[in-house]
C-alpha positions, 0 to 999 in steps of 0.5 A: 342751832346752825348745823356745822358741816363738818369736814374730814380729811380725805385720802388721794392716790397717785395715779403715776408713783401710787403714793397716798396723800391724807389731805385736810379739806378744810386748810387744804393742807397735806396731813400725811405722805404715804410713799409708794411700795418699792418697784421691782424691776428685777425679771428672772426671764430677762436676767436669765436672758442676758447670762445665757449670751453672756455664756455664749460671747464668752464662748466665742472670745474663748474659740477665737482666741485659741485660733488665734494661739493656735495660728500665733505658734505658726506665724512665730516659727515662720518669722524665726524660719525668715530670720534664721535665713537672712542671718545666715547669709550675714557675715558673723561679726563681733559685737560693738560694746560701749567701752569699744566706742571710747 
């Protein structure tokens, strides 16, 4: 009696994504697919990283922009000083209306 040899089904790993393949040996066929487990791109260190300069850039709008109001008020009552000045120089005339245009 001629011994059969007998061929079972052998297991690969992925050396890239870590998947598991059952693959028969005999019909050179993939039986089962195991996917990879699930990576975890999340870092605490990073994610803490990134909040603390999220903190620190909202910080920075906050304290250009009440330099920016305060310099606003500034410039708001210089701009009226200006034309307060050139309209008093003016003569006061009455205002055209539409219907006066007819």
């Amino acid at each position: 009696m001629a011994s059969k040899k007998t061929k079972a089904a052998f297991e690969v790993g992925c050396p890239h994504c870590g998947a598991k393949l059952t693959v028969d040996a005999e019909m050179h066929a993939v039986l089962e697919h195991v996917p990879p487990p699930p990576k975890s791109d999340f870092d605490f260190d990073e994610q803490l990283k990134g909040l603390s300069e999220a903190e620190r850039k909202r910080e920075e709008h906050f304290r250009q922009q009440m330099a920016a109001e305060k310099d606003r008020s500034k410039l708001l009552e210089r701009k009226f000083e200006e034309s307060l000045k050139k309209r008093k120089d003016e003569p006061v005339t009455k205002p055209l209306r539409d219907i006066d245009l007819d």
